[in-house]
N, C-alpha and C positions, 0 to 999 in steps of 0.2 A: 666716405667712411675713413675711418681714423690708418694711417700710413696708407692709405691708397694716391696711387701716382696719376693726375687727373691729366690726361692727354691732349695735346690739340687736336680739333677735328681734322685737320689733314693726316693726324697720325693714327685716327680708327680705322679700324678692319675696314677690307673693303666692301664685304657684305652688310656691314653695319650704315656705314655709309651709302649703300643702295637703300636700303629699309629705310634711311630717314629721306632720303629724297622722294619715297613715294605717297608717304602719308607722314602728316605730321605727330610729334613728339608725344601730345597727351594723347592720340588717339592710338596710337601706339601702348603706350602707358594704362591705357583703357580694355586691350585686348588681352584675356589671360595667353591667348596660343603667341602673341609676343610682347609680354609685359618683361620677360628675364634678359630679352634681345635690348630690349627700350630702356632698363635700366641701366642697362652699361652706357648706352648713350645718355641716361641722364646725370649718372658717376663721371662723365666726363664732361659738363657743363660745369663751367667756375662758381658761376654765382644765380641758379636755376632762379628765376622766377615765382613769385605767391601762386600763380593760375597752374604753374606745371607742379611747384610743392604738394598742393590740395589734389592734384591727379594724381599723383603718389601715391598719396596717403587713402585716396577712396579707393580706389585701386588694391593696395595691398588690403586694406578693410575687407572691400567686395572679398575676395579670394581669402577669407580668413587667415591669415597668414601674419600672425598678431608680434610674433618675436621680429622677424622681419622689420615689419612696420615701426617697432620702438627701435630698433637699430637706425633705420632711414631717419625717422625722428633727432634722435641722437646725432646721425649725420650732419644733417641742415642746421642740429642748432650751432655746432661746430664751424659750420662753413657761414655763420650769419645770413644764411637763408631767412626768409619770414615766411613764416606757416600760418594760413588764412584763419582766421578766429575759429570758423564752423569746422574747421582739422581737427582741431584741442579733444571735442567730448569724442571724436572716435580714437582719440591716441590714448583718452583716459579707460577707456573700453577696451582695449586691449592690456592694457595696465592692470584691469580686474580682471578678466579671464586669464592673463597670466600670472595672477599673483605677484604680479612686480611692484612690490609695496613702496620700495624707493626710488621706482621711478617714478612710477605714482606721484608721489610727494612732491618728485621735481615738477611735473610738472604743471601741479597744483601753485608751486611758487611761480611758477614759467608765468600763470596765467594770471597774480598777483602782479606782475613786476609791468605785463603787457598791460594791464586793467582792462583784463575782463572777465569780470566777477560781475561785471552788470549783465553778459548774456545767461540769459536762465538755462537754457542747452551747457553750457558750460560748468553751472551751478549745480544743474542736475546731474550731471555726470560725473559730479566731484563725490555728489551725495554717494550714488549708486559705487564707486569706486570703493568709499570708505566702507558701506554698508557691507557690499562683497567679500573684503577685506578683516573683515569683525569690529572694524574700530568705530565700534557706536558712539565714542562719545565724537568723537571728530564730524561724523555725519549727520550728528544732532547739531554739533553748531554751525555747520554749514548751511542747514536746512534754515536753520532759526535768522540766520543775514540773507536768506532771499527774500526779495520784495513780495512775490506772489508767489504762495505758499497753491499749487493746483496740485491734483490727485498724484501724477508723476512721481514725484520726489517723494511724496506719502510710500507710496507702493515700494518703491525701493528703500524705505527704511523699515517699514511689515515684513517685506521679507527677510532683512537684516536681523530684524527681532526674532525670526524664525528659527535662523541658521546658528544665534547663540542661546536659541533656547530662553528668551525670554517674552512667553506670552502675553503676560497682562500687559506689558510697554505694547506691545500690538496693535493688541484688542483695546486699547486708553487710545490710539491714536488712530483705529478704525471707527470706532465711535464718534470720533469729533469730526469727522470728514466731513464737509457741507453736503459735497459730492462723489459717490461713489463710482468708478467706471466698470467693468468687467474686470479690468487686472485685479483691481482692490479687493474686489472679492474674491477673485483668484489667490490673492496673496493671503487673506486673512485663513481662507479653508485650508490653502495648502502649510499655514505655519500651525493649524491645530492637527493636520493631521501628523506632520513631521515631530510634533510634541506628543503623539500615540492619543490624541482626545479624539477617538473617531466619532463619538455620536453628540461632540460639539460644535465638529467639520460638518456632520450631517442635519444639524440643526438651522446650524448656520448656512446651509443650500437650501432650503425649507424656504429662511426667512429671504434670501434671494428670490425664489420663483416667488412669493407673495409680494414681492416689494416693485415687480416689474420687471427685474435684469433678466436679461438674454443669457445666460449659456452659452459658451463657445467649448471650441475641442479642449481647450486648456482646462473647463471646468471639469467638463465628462471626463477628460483624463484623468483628471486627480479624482472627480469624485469613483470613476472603477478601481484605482488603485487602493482608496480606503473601505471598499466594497471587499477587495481583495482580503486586504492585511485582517481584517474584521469578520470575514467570514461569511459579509450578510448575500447571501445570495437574491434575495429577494430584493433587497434596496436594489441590488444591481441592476436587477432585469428591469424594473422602476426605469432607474436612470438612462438606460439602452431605449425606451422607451420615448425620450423625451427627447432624441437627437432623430432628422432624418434619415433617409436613406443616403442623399450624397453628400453629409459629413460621415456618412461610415468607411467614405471609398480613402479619405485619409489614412492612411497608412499609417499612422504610431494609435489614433484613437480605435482603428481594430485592432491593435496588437493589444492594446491595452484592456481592450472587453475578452481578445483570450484569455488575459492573462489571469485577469477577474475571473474567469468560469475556471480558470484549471486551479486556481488556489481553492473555489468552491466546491473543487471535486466536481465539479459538471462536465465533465472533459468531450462528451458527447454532442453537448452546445458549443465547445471551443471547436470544436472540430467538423463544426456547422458553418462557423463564420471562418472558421480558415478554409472551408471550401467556397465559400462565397468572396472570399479579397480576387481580383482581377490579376493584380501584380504580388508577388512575396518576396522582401528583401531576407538578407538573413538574420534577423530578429523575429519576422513571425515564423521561419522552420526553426528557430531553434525554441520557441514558445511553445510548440507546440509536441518537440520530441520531448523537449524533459518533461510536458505537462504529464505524459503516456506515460513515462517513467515515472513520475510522483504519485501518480492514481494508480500504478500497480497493473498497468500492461505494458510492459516490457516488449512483447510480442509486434503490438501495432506502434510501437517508438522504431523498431528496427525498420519495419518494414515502412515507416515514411522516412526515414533517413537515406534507402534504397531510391525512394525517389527523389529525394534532394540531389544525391548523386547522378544522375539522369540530367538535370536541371544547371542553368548557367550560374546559378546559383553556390556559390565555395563556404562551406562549414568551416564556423569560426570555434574561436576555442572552448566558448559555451552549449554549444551544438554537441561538439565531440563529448564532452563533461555530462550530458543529457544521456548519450550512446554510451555513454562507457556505465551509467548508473542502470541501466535497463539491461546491459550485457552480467552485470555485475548480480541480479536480481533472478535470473534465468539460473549462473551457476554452470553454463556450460561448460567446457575447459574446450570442447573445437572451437566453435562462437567463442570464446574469449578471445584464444591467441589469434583470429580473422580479425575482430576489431583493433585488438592491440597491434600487430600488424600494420592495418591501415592507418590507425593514427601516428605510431611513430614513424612512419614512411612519409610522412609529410613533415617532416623537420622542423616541427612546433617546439619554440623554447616550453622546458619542463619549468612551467611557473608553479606555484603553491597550488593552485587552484586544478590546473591539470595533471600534474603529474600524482598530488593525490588521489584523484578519479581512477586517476592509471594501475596508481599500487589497490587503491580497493578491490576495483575489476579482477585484476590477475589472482589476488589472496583468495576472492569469492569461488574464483574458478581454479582454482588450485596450482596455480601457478606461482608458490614463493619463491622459486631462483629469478622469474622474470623481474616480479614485483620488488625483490632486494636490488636488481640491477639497478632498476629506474629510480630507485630510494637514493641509491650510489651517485646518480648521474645529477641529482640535483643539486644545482649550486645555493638555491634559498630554501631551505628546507625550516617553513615553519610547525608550533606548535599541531597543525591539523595533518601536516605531513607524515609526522612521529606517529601520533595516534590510529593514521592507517596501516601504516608497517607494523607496530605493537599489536594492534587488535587481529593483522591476518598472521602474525606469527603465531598469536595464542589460539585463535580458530581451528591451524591448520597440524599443532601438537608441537608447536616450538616454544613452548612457557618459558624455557630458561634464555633462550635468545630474547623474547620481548623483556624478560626482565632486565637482561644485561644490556639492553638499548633503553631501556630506560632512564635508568644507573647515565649512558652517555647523554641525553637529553638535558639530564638537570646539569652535567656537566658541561655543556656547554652555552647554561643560561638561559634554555629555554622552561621559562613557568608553564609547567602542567597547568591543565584545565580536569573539570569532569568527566571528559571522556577518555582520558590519559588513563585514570585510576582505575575506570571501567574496563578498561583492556588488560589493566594490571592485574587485577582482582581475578582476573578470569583464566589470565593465565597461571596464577597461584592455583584455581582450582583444579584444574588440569593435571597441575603438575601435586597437589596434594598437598601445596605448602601452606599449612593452618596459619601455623605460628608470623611465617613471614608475610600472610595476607592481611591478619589481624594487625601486623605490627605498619604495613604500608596502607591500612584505612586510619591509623592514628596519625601516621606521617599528615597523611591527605589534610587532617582535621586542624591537629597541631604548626606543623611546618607551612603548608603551603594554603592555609587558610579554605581551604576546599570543606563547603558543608554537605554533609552526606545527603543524599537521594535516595528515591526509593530503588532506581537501579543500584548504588552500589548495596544497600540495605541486600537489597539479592543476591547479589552476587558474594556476599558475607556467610548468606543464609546456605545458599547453595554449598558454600565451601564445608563449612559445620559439619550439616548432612552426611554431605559425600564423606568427611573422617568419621561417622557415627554420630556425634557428639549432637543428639537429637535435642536432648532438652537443654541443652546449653543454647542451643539456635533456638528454641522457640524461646528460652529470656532474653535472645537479643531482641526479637523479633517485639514481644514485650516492652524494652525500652528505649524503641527507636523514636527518634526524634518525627520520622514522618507516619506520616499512617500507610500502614503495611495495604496493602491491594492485592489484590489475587494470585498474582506471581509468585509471592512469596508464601502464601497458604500452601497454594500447587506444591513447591521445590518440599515443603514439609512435610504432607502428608505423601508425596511419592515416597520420601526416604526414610517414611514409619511403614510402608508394605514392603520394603526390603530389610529394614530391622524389627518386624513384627512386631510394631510398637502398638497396639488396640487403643489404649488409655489416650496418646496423644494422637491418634488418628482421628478419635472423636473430636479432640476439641479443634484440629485443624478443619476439619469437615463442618463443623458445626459454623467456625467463622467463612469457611468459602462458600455456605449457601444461602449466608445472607447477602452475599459480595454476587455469585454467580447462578441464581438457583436454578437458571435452565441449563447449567453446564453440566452434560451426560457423563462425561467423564469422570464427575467426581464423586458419581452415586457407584460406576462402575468400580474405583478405585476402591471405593470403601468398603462394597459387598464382596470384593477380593480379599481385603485383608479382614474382613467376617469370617469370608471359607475360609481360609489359611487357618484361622487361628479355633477353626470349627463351630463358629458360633451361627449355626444356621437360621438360629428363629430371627437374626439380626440379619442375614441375608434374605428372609422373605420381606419381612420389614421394607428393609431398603427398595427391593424389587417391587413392590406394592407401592412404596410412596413415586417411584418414579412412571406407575400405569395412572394413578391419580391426580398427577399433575401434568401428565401428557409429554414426559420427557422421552425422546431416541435418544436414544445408541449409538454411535456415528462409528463408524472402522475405520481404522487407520492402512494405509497403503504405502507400497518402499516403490521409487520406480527410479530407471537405469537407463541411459542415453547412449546408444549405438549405432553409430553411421547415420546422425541425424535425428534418429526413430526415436520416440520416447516410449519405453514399454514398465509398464504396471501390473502389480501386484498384489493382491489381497489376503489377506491368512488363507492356507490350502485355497490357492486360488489353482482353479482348470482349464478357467478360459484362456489361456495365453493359447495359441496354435500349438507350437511347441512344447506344453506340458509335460507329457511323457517323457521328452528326452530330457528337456528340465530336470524334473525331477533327479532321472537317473542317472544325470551328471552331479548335483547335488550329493546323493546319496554314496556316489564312487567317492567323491570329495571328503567325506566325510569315513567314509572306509579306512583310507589313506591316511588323514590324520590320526586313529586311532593307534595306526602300526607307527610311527612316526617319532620322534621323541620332541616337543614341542618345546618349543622356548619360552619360560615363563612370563617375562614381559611382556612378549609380543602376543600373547593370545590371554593376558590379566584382564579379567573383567572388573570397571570399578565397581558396579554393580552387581550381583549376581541377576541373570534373566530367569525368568518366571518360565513354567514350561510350555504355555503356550506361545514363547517368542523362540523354542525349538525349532518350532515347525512352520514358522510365520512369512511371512513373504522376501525378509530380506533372502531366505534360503533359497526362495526360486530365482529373486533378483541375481544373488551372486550363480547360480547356475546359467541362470541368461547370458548373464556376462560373459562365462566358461565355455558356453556352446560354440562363440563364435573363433575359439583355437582350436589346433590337432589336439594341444596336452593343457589338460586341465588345470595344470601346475605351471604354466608357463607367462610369461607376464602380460597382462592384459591390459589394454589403453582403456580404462572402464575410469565410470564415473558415478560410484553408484550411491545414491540419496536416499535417505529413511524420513523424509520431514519429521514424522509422528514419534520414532524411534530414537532420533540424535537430538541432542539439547541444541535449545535456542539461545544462543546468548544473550543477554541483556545491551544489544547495541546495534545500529539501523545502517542504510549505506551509505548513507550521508554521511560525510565526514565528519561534521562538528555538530551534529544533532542528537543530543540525548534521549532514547528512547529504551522502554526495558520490556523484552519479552521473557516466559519464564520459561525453565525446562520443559518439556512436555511433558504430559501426566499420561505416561506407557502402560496402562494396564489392559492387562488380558482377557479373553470370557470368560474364564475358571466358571462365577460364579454364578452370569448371566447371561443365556446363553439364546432365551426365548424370547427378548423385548423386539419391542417394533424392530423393522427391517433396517437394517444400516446403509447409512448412504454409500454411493460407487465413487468410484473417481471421476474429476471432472473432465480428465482429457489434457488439462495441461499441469505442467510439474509442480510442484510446491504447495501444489492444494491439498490438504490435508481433509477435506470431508466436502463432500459434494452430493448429490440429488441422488435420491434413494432411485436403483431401478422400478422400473414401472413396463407392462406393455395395457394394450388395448383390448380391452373384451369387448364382442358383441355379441349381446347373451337373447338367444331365441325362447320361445316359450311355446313348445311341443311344437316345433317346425312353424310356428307364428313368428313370427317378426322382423328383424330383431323389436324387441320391446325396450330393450337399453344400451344404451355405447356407453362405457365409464373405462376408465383408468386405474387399473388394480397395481399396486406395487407388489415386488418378489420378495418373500421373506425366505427365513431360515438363516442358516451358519454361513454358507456358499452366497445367499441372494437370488436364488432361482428356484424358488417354488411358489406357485401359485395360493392365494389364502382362499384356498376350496371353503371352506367354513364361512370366512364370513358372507363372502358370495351366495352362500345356500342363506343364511340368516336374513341379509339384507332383503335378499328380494323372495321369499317365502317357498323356496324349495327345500324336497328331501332330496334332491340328486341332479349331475349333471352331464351328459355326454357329449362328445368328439361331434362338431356339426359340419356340414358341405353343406355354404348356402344354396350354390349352385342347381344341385341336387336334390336340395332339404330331404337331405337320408342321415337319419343318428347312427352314428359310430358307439363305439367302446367309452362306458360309464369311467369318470375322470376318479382316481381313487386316491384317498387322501388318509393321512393320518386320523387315525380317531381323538389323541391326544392333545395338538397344537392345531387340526383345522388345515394343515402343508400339504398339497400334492405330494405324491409320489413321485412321478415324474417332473422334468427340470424343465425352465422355456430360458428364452434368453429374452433380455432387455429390448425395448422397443419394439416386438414384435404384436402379430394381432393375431389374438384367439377365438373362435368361433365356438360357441356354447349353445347346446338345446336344453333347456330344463325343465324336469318333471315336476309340476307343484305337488303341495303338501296334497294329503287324503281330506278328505271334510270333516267334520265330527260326527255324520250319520251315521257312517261305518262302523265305528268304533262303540258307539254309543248302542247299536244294532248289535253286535258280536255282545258286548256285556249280557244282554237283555239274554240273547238266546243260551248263553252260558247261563243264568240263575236259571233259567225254567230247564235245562238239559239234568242240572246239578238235582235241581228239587225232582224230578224223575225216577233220578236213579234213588235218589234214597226212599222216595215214596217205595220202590220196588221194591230196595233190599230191606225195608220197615215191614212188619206184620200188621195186616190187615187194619187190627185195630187203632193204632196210632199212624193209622193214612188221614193225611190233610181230608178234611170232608167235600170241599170239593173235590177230590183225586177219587172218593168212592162213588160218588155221583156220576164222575166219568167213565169210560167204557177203556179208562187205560188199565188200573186197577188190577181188571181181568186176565190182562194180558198177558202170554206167558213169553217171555225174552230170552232169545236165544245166546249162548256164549259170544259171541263173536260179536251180536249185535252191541250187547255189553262194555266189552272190549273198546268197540268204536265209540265208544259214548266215550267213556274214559280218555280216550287219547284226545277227544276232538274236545274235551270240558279243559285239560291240559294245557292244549296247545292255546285256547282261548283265554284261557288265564295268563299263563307268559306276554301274549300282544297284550290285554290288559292291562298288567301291570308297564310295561314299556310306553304305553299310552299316557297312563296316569303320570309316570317318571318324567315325561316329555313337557307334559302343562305343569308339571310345578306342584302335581294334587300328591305325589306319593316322593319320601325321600330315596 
């Protein structure tokens, strides 16, 4: 090497000098555990030899070690060493994977000046160098002065054609192939899929297996990867299909069939074959925590990261980036600061990519002084970095800070993107600034070339509303450039039942059921701002078309995280254990406030709430919270969450993914109070409507059976009442009692409203109830009692008649005669009575009388 002082061998180390007496020089040069020993002995050789040069050079090759290797290159040519011809294509090889374009070139002349331009290894390597490099036209002419033009040199100019995005040169020079190998189709699939032509790549594997060619792991890789980006889950399982079992035990081609099932949302099958790999480097754990994180279990991402940890296995920066998006999704604030913790305890540079992750995580979990720290701490803080700090300062009620980091952003050259303006917007609405949101979505439009979307389209609409300014948002909404979707219907018709707007309620309504027509919510919203505004025959309406098109109800639920626990809430909810003191911590809390002199910011609603969110669950939630201090007013480590109750912003965890949810649509039961049963919570946080309680009957039939096991769900306000009604209806009973199979002894008749068909009494979910029931009467009875009522009827009057206008059979009879005592009278009377009332209730029953 250049100013190195080349020694005589009597002046090397003496250790050096043992190492060469015991094995020779290239064999030395051969061994990576002393190739660093051997090169100092070959740095002190004057003028090394072509056979020790070429051991070099394979040598540093073997051990990828490519900068090296052009250095030593650069050495010998220096010292007029000669480098064995078959050296040249791997020094041109490391010259493309390093991108050393000028050296490259030298020593493309290196290999003119020696002449050898007649070895095709040399040729080819020149080609592949240029190709790698972009310089197509240099790799076309080089191609074009080899004598024999074989598949090789092809393949590396397909894929060159790939890399600059120029298909048809490609596909023009896949077509002319005599001979195709495997790579070639390799190359040709992977430059259509790299140009996003998936079902050209997938054609073009078609016409492979028709034509004979083999499949190898290179094909199966690329073909899961375009299975992936594409979505097709079925072409995939196809392709998994057509490899055996021990090409699966490779290790990139199952990471790559993970990776395919987690983009396809199958995450169930990724988590089939990541429990079938043998060995897991850390590309399939980290495949497979962010996959749990992308599919929205957050829960079973932690809990395989736990076992990563366990494992000799060490989480890279993608790994953690996966963990901090599933921490971030949860929402916890203990769980956040535990992960954020462990990751910054490992003294990982804050690159864009993680320390983003990091500020999402802590903003989701409420942690903005962490999340400003680690904003602070980064040295490269790109465009996706800004947008996570802006989006959790407007989340977390800092609008005026995201704005004034904006303001520094553009100051410092970094170009907004779409997601910039969505965290802007958001935090304008927050903070109630119309004028200044309106004026930074023209910016967006105007200045930085940014075309609107239907998230900020939202987040426009949302702002309007919240200032009133109702029908000014529905003409925006009118001439927006995209087509408006449900979201924005949503944020409109919420913000016409808090300004009693009827006229635009309908036409907001009218457009979100042809967008959402089984969404409960927005028949519920509607028949709310019906009652409000008194129009009831418009509230049966609504309630009727939602029995006839088979639409529920779903209830909304606030739940609060303490010491791990997660506990839930329902409007007048009673099932928590604690209810009672709930409450009566709630109701103390609210006592106090009354006496209190309040601060008007701090307790402004932008909203005003509706009065069934009086009494609604976040009240028991924040009570829950309170239980766990001496003083109800003392400050509590609480975390407490309303999914159904707080707006959703229009933006995902991801950091540079555009995604728009819209506010929730908060309405109350005012007006609907009787529809099907509403669903319970599902047990984990953020689920805003989950499976209707249900328990189990087994309904006996007068101590027979049981005759049926079915699955009744709880209706009512609560969700614990039995549908005694339709139970009786379904299976042809007047009644039903309290059973012990045991025993087969009837208890106490089960008693129910007469009006909605509800028990009286409450069961709880998943339980099992034991029913004896009495069937219906027959029609003889009844049919019998009418009969004896007309002839009882026709009696008495034949009696209280004179003689002369008695029925002539009544005079032929020996009744006629008869003289009837009072009393027996009497009984007639009561008993003609009482048979006419069942009578009529009979008739009432079949439908014969209204």
């Amino acid at each position: 090497m250049e100013g190195k002082v080349v020694l005589p061998h009597r002046h090397l180390p003496q250790h050096l000098t043992g190492l060469l007496k015991t094995r020779p020089l290239h064999d030395l040069l051969s061994d990576a555990s002393t190739s660093r020993a051997a090169r100092h002995l070959f740095d002190a050789l004057p003028r090394p030899t072509p056979a020790l040069c070429g051991t070099l050079i394979s040598a540093l090759s073997r051990l990828s070690s490519h900068r090296e290797l052009l250095d030593a290159f650069s050495s010998l040519h220096r010292r007029g060493a000669v480098v064995p011809p078959g050296c040249v294509p791997l020094v041109l090889k490391s010259c493309a994977v390093s991108a050393a374009s000028r050296q490259g070139r030298e020593v493309h002349c290196h290999a003119i000046v020696r002449g050898l331009l007649w070895d095709t290894f040399v040729m080819t390597a020149l080609v592949d160098f240029y190709a790698k490099n972009g310089d197509m036209d240099c790799a076309v002419k080089v191609f074009e002065e080899m004598p024999v033009k074989d598949p090789i040199p092809m393949n590396c100019l397909i894929t060159g054609y790939s890399k600059s995005g120029d298909v048809d040169n490609a596909r023009r020079l896949f077509d002319g192939m005599a001979r195709r190998t495997s790579a070639s189709w390799n190359s040709m699939i992977a430059c259509y899929a790299h140009g996003g032509e998936y079902q050209e790549a997938l054609r073009l594997f078609d016409r492979m297996l028709s034509e004979g060619a083999r499949p190898n792991a290179i094909t199966i890789t690329t073909m899961f990867s375009i299975c992936a980006k594409s979505g097709d889950l079925e072409r995939g399982k196809w392709a998994r299909s057509l490899i055996a079992e021990q090409d699966l035990q490779n290790m990139i081609v199952r990471t790559a069939l993970m990776e395919m099932y987690v983009k396809c949302r199958a995450i169930d099958e990724a988590r089939h074959e990541f429990d079938q790999m043998q060995q897991r480097d850390v590309v399939a754990w980290s495949t497979m925590i962010a996959g749990y994180a992308q599919n929205g279990r957050p829960h079973e991402s932690l809990e395989l990261f736990e076992r990563m940890k366990a494992t000799s296995c060490k989480p890279n920066e993608v790994t953690l980036v996966g963990v901090l998006s599933a921490c971030a999704q949860l929402g916890s604030d203990e769980l956040g600061g535990q992960i954020g913790n462990h990751v910054e305890s490992r003294s990982l540079p804050l690159t864009s990519y993680l320390g983003s992750a990091l500020i999402d995580m802590y903003t989701k979990c409420g942690h903005v002084d962490r999340a400003y720290n680690v904003f602070n701490r980064m040295e490269h803080k790109v465009v996706i970095t800004w947008n996570s700090m802006m989006r959790g300062l407007a989340l977390n009620g800092f609008p005026q800070d995201a704005i004034t980091l904006y303001k520094q952003m553009v100051e410092n050259g970094i170009q907004p993107n779409e997601i910039t303006f969505v965290a802007l917007l958001t935090a304008c609405t927050h903070a109630g600034l119309v004028d200044q949101g309106m004026a930074f979505f023209e910016e967006m439009k105007r200045i930085h070339l940014v075309s609107p979307q239907v998230e900020h389209c939202s987040c426009m609409v949302d702002l309007l509303c919240k200032s009133g300014r109702l029908w000014e948002a529905y003409k925006f909404i009118c001439d927006m450039e995209v087509e408006p979707n449900a979201v924005i219907w949503s944020t409109l018709l919420s913000a016409c039942r808090v300004h009693a707007d009827v006229e635009l309620a309908k036409l907001s309504a009218s457009k979100l059921l042809v967008l959402e027509p089984e969404n409960s919510s927005i028949y519920v919203l509607l028949s709310n701002i019906y009652a409000d505004a008194g129009l009831w025959a418009e509230v049966r309406e609504i309630r009727y078309l939602m029995r006839s098109k088979n639409v529920q109800k779903l209830s909304a639920y606030s739940w609060i995280e303490l010491d791990g626990e997660v506990h839930k809430f329902l409007v007048q909810d009673t099932y928590h254990t604690k209810s009672a003191e709930i409450y009566t911590v709630a109701d103390g809390m609210g006592l106090h406030l009354d006496d209190v002199d309040s601060d008007p910011e701090l307790f402004a609603w932008p909203n005003k709430p509706s009065s069934s969110d009086k009494a609604s669950s976040p009240k028991a939630r924040d009570g829950r919270g309170a239980l766990r201090l001496p003083d109800p007013f003392a400050g509590s480590p609480l975390n407490p969450n309303s999914p159904s109750r707080r707006s959703n912003y229009p933006m995902e965890s991801e950091a540079d993914k555009v995604a728009a949810t819209a506010p929730a649509v908060a309405a109350s039961d005012d007006a609907i109070q009787e529809e099907s049963p509403a669903s319970a919570p599902s047990g984990k946080p953020g689920s805003e409507a989950a499976a209707a309680p249900e328990v189990e009957v087994q309904l006996f039939r007068r101590g027979r059976g049981p005759v049926a096991v079915f699955r009744s769900r709880l209706g009512g306000y609560t969700q614990d009442q039995l549908e005694v009604g339709d139970i009786l209806e379904q299976h042809g009973l007047k009644s039903v009692f309290v059973f012990d199979p045991d025993s087969r002894t009837r208890g106490v008749a089960i008693r129910f409203h007469p009006r909605n068909g509800r028990s009286l009494l409450t069961y709880t979910s998943g339980s099992i109830i034991f029913l004896d029931g009495e069937p219906k009467d027959s029609m003889l009875k009844p049919v019998t009692k009418v009969m004896i009522g007309v002839a009882a009827m026709t009696v008495v009057v034949a009696v209280l008649l004179k003689e002369a206008k008695m029925p002539e059979w009544l005079k032929e009879s020996k009744l006629g005669n008869l003289n009837f005592p009072p009393w027996v009278l009497a009984c007639m009377v009561i008993v003609f009575m009482r048979l006419r009332k069942r009578t009529k209730d009979a008739m009432k029953k079949f439908g014969w009388s209204s």
